[in-house]
C-alpha positions as CSV (number, residue, x, y, z in Angstrom):
1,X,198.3,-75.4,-89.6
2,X,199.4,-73.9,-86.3
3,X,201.0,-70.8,-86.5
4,X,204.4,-72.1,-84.6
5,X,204.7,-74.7,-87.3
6,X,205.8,-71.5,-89.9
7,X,209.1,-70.6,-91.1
8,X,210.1,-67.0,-90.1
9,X,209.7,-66.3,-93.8
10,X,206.8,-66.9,-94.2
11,X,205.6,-65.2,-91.1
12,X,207.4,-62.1,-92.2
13,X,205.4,-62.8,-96.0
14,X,202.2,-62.7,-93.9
15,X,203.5,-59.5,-91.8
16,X,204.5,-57.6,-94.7
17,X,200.4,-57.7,-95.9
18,X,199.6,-56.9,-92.8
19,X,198.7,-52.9,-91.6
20,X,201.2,-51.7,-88.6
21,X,198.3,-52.3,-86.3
22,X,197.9,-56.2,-87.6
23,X,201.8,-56.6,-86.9
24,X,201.6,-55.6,-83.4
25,X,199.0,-58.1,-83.4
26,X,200.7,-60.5,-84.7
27,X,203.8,-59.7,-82.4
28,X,202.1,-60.2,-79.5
29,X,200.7,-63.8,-79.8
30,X,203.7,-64.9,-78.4
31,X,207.7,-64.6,-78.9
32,X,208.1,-66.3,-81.9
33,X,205.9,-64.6,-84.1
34,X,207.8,-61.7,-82.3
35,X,211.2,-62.6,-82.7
36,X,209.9,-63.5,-86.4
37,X,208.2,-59.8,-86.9
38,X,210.2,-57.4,-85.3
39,X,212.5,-57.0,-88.1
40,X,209.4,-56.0,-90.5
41,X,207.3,-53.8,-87.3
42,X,210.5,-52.1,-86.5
43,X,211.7,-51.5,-90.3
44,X,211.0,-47.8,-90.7
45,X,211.5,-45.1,-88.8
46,X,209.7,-41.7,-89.4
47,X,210.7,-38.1,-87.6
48,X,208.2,-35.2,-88.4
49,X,210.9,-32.7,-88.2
50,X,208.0,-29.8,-87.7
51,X,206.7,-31.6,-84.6
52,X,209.7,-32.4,-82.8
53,X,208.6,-30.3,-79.1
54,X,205.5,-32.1,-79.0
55,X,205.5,-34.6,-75.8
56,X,205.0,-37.4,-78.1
57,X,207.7,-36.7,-80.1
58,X,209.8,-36.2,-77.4
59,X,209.3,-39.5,-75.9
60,X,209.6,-40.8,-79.0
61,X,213.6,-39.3,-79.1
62,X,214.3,-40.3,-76.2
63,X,213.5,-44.0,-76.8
64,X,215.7,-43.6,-80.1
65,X,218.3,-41.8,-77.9
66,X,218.5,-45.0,-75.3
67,X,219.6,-47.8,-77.7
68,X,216.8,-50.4,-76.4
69,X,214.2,-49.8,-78.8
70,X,213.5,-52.7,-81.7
71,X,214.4,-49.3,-83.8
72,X,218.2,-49.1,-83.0
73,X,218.6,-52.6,-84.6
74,X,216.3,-53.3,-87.3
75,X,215.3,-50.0,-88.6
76,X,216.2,-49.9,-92.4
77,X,214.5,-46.8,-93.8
78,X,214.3,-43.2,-91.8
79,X,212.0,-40.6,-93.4
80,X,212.5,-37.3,-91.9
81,X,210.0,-34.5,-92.8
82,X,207.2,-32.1,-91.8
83,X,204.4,-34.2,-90.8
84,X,200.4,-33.4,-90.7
85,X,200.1,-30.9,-87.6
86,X,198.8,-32.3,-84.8
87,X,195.4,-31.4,-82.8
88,X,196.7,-28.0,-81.1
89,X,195.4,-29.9,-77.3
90,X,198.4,-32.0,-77.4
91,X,201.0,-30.8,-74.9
92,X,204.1,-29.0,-76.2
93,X,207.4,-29.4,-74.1
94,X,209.4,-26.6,-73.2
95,X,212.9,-28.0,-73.8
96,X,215.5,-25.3,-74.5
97,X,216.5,-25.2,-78.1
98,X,220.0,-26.7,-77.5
99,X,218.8,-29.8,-75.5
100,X,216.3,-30.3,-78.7
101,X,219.5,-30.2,-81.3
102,X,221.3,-32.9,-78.5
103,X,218.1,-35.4,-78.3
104,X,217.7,-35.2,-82.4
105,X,221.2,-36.2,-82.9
106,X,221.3,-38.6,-80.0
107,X,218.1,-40.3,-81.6
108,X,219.7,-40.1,-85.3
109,X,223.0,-42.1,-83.9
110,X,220.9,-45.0,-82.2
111,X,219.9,-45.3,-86.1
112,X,223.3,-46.5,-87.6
113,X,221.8,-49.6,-89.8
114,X,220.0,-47.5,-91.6
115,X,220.5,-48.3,-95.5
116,X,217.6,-45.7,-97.2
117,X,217.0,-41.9,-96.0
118,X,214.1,-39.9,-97.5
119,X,214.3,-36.5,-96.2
120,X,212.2,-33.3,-96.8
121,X,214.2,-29.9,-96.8
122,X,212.0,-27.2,-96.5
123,X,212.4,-23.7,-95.2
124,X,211.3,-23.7,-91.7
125,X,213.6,-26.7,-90.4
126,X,216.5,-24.9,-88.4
127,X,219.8,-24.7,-89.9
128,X,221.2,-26.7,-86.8
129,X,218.0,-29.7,-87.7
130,X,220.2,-29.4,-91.4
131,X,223.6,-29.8,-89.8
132,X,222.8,-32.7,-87.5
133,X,220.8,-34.7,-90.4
134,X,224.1,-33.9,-93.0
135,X,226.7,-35.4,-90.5
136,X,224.1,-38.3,-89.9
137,X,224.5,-38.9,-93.3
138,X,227.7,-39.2,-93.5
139,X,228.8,-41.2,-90.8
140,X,226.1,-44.0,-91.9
141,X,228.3,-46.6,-93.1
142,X,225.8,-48.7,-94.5
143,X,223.8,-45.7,-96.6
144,X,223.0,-46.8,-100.2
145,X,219.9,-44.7,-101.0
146,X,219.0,-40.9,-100.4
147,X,215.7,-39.4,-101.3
148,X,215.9,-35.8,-101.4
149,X,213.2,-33.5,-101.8
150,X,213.6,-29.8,-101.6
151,X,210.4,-27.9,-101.2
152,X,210.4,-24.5,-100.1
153,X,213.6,-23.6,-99.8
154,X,215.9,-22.1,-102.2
155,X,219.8,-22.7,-100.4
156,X,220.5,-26.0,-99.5
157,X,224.0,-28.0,-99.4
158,X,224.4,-31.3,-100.3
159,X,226.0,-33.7,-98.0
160,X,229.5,-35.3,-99.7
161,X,228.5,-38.7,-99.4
162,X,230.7,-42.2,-100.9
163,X,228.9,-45.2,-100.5
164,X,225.6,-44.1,-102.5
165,X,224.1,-46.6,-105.3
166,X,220.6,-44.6,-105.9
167,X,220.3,-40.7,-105.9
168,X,216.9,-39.0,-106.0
169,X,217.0,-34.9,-105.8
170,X,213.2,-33.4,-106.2
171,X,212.3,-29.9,-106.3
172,X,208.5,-30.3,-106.3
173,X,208.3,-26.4,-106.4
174,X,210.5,-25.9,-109.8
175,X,211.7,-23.1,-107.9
176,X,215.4,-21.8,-108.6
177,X,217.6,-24.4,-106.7
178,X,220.9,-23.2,-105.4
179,X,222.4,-26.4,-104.7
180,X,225.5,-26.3,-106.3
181,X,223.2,-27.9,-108.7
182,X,223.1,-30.1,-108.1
183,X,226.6,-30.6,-106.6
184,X,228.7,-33.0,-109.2
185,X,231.5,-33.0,-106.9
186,X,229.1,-34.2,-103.9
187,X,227.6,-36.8,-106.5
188,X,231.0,-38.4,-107.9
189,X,232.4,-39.1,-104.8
190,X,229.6,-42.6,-104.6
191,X,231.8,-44.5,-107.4
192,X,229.2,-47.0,-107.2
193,X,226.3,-45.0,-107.8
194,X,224.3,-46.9,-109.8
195,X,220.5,-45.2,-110.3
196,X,220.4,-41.3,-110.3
197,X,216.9,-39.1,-110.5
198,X,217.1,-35.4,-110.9
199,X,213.3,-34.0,-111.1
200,X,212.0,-30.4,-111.2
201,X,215.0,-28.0,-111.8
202,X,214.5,-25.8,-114.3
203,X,217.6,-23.7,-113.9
204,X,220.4,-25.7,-113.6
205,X,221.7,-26.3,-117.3
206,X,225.0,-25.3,-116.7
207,X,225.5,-27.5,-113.5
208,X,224.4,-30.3,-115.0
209,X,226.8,-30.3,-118.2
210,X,229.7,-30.4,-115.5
211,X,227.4,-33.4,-113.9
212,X,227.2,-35.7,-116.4
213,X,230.7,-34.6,-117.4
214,X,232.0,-35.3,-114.4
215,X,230.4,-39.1,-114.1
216,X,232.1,-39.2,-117.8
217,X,235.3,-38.3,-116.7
218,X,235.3,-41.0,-113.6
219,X,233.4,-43.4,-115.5
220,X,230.8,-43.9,-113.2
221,X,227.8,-45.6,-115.2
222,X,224.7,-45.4,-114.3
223,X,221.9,-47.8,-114.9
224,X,219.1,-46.1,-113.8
225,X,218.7,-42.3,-114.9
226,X,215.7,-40.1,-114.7
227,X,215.3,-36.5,-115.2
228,X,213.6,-33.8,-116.7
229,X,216.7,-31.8,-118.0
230,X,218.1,-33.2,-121.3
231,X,221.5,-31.6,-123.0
232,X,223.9,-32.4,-124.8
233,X,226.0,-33.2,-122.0
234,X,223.2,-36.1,-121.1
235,X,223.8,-37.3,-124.1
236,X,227.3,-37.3,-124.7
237,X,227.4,-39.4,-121.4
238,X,225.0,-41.8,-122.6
239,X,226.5,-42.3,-126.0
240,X,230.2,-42.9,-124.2
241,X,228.8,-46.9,-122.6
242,X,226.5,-49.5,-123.0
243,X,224.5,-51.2,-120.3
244,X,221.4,-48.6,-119.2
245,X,218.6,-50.5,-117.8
246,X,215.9,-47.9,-117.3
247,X,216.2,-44.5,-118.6
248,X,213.4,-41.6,-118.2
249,X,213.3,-38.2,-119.6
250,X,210.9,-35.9,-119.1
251,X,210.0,-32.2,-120.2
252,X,211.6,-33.1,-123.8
253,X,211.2,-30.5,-126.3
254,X,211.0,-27.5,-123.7
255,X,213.6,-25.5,-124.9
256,X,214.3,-24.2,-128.5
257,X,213.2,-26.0,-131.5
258,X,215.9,-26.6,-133.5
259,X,217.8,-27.4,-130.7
260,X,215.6,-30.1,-129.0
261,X,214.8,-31.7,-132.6
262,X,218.8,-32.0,-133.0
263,X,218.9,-33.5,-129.4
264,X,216.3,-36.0,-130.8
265,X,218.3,-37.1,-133.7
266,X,221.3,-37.4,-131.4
267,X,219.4,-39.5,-129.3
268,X,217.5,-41.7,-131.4
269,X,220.6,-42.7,-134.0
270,X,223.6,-42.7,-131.2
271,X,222.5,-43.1,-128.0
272,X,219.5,-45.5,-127.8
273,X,221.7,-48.4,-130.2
274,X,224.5,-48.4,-127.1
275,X,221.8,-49.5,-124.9
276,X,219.5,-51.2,-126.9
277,X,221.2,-54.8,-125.6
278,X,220.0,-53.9,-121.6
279,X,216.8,-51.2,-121.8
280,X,214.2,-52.3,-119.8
281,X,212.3,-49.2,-119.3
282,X,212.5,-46.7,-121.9
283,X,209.9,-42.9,-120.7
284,X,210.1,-39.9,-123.0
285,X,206.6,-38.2,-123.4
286,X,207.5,-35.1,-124.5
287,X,205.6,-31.4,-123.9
288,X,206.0,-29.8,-127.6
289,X,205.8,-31.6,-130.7
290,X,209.2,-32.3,-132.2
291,X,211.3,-35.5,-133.0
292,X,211.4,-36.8,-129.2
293,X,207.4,-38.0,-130.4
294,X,207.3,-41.7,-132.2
295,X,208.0,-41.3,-135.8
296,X,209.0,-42.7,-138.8
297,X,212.6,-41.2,-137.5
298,X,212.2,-43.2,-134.1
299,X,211.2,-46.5,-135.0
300,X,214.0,-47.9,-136.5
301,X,215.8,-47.4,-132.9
302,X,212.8,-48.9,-131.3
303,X,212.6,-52.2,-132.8
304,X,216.0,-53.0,-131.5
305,X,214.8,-53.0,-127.9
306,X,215.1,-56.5,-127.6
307,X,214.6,-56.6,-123.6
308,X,212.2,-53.6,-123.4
309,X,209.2,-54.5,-121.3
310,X,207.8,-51.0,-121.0
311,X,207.9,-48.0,-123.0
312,X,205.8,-44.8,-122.0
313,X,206.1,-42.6,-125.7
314,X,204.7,-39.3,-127.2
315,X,202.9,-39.0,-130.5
316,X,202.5,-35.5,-132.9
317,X,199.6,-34.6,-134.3
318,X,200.7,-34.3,-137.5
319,X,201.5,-37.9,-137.4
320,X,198.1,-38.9,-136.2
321,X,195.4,-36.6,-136.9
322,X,196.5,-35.4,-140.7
323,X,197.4,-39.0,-142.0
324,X,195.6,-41.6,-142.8
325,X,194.3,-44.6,-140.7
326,X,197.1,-47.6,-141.3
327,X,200.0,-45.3,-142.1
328,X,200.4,-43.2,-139.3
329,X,202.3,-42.9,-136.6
330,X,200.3,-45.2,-134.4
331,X,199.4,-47.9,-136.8
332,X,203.6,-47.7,-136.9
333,X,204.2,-47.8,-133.5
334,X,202.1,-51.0,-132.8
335,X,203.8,-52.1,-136.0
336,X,207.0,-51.7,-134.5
337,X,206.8,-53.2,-131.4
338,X,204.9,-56.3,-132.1
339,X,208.0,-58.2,-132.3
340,X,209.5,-57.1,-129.3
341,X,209.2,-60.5,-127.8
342,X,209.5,-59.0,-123.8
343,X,207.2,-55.4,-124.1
344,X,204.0,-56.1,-121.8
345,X,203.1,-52.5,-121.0
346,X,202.8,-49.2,-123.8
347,X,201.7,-45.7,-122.5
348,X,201.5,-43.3,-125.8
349,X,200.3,-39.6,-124.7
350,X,199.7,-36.6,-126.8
351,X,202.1,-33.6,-126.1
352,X,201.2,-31.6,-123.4
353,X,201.2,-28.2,-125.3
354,X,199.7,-29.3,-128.6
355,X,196.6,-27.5,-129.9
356,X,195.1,-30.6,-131.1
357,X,195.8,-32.6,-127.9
358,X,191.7,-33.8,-127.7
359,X,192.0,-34.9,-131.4
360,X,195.2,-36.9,-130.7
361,X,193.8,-38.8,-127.5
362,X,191.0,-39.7,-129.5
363,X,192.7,-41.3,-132.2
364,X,195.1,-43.2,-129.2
365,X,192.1,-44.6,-127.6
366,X,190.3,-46.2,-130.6
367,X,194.0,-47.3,-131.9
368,X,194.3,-48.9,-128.7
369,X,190.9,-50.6,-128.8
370,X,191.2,-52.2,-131.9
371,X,195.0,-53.1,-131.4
372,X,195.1,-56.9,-132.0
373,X,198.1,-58.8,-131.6
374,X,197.6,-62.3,-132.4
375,X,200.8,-63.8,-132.2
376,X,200.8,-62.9,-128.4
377,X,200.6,-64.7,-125.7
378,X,199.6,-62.3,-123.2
379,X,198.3,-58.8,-124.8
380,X,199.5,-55.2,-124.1
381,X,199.2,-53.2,-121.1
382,X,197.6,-50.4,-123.0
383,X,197.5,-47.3,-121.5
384,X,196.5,-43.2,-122.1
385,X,198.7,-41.4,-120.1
386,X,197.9,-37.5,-120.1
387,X,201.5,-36.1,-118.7
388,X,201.5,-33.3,-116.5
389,X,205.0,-31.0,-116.4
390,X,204.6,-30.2,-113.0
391,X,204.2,-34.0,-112.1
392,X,207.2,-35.4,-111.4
393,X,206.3,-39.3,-111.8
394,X,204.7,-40.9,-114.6
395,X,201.6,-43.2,-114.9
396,X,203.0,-46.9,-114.3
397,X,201.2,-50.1,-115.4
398,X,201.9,-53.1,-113.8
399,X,202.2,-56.4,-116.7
400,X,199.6,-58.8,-115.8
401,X,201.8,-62.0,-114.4
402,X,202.9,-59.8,-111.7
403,X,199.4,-58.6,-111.1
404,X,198.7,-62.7,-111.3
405,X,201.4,-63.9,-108.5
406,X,200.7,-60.8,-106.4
407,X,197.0,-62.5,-106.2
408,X,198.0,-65.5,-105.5
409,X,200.5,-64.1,-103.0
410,X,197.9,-62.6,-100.6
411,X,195.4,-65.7,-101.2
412,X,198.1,-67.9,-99.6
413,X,198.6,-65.5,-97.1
414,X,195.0,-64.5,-95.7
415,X,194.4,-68.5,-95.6
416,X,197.2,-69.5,-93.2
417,X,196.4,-65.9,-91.1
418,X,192.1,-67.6,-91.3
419,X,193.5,-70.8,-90.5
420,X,195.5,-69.1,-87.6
421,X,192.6,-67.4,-86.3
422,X,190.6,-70.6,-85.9
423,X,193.0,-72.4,-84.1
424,X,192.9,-69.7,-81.6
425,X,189.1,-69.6,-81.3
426,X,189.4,-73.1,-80.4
């Protein structure tokens, strides 16, 4: 099939499998597979904000700053950052300080279609680097997602932003953040926030009580939450509407006993019923053993998941290792969720500080290898997931079918790019 004779969609399908080296490539074969994958080549934009006097990096501004480059008009995503330092032979330019803060915000403005920002706060970027990136931010009009991760650095603002739908904050460190933190007022003002992830901070229980209570208060409900601070607060917001579609807590059971075990009531009898009509992902491994873990307490709440395809769940040892094989917790948990007609992937992990953590992944593994489920058309994603506090992602499993269409996907796609190549060897 000659290349001409394919749609622009699926010449951007065969771009998007393709390294940045093979779209260029593919670019330059002639000016319709250009015009067809510029919008992919010229998607992403990255500044390495601790190389910005290098000559390359210069140039690389200045082609920003002009408003010609495929960048100004199809770039979508802008990561800004410290980068891997470059070889110390490349040259370094010897612009003044205040012609470097006019070139990064001329560059930043050519970028006004830009929809998704990751940027990297650390402590060496200039407080001026800061300013320039916050005012970005805000004049955006067409900003909906903001990754921010805060490493090295223990003051930082954050911007006041109103068009938001997803929220990431990350403080790899687990340093002391002082970010107003995080900033409820800055956070509220998206009213159509939709997915919020707060990973890391380990000091900011007060902060986040007037957080959640502040989304509470102007009913802004989220869909997608993820942290690794749970209150009552959290909770209270959870319990107040129906309609979460992916939910993930981690670092449960870090605080006091009693406490965290009430939490885990709350949770498992209040909260998880509201949303047990739209949870698709459900992750709470948990680092101490308490009620958070899969239990006789739990499962109730469990089997009501109807839509739930993944669930990534701790398990005590006195569950496991102490009770007998077909009555404990595991032998319930499989129970449990063989009639959840849409679950396709289960992670179960030990708790991070139990003394019999080798004992319990032992009994997981052989209750995974001899978990049948008949009725089944497709089996379980089983997986052993040994969670890390410090981590701030989990272990994710893709189902199957979508490993299935991806692979069929690329087939499709390295045959028309072989038949491609043919037609130009002939």
């Amino acid at each position: 099939m000659p290349l001409l004779n394919l749609c622009v969609e699926l010449l951007l399908e065969i771009g998007n499998e393709l390294p940045n080296t093979g779209q260029k490539n593919l670019r330059a074969a002639c000016q319709y597979t250009d015009y067809a994958v510029a919008p992919l080549f010229f998607s992403s934009v990255v500044l390495k904000s601790n190389d910005l006097r290098r000559e390359s990096s210069i140039w690389g501004m200045e082609n920003l700053a002009s408003g010609q480059s495929g960048w100004s008009v199809h770039a979508r995503t802008l990561e800004i950052g410290p980068g891997t330092p470059k070889p110390e032979g490349e040259p370094v330019s010897n612009i003044s300080e205040a012609a470097l803060q006019e070139l990064f915000t001329s560059a930043l403005r050519s970028l006004s279609n830009v929809r998704s920002v990751v940027w990297v706060v650390t402590d060496e970027d200039p407080s001026w680097q800061r300013d320039v990136v916050s005012n970005f931010l805000r004049s955006l009009p067409l900003l909906t997602s903001l990754e921010l991760s805060l490493e090295r650095t223990d003051d930082f603002s954050l911007p006041r932003l109103s068009g938001l739908r997803s929220l990431k904050i990350m403080n790899p460190g687990r340093l002391p953040i002082h970010l107003t933190h995080p900033d409820s007022r800055a956070i509220a003002r998206s009213r159509g926030l939709t997915s919020l992830n707060l990973s890391g901070f380990r000091d900011c229980a007060t902060a986040s009580a007037q957080l959640w209570s502040t989304l509470l208060e102007r009913e802004i409900r989220l869909r997608e939450i993820s942290t690794t601070s749970i209150s009552a607060d959290l909770l209270t917001y959870l319990a107040s509407y129906s309609g979460v579609e992916k939910l993930s807590m981690k670092g449960l059971g870090g605080g006091h006993y009693d406490h965290s075990n009430e939490l885990a009531v709350t949770f498992y009898e209040t909260v998880l019923p509201q949303h047990a009509e739209s949870l698709v992902e459900l992750t709470c491994p948990n680092i101490h053993e308490n009620n958070w873990s899969f239990g006789a307490h739990s499962a109730g709440a469990i089997a009501k998941l109807r839509v739930l395809t993944s669930l990534d769940i701790g398990v005590n040892a006195q569950d496991v290792v102490h009770v007998g094989v077909g009555t404990n917790a595991l032998d319930l948990l499989f129970k449990t969720v063989a009639d959840l007609p849409a679950l396709h992937t289960i992670a179960v992990s030990a708790c991070h500080a139990s003394p019999h953590r080798a004992a319990v992944e032992a009994a997981i593994l052989s209750a995974m290898r001899s978990q049948r489920v008949p009725s089944r058309q497709q089996p379980y994603q089983l997986k052993l997931v040994e969670h890390d506090e410090h981590r701030p992602e989990p272990v994710v499993a893709l189902a199957q079918d979508n490993l299935s269409f991806m692979r069929i996907v690329k087939f499709f796609v390295w045959l028309c790019l072989l038949r491609f190549c043919k037609s130009v060897l002939r």
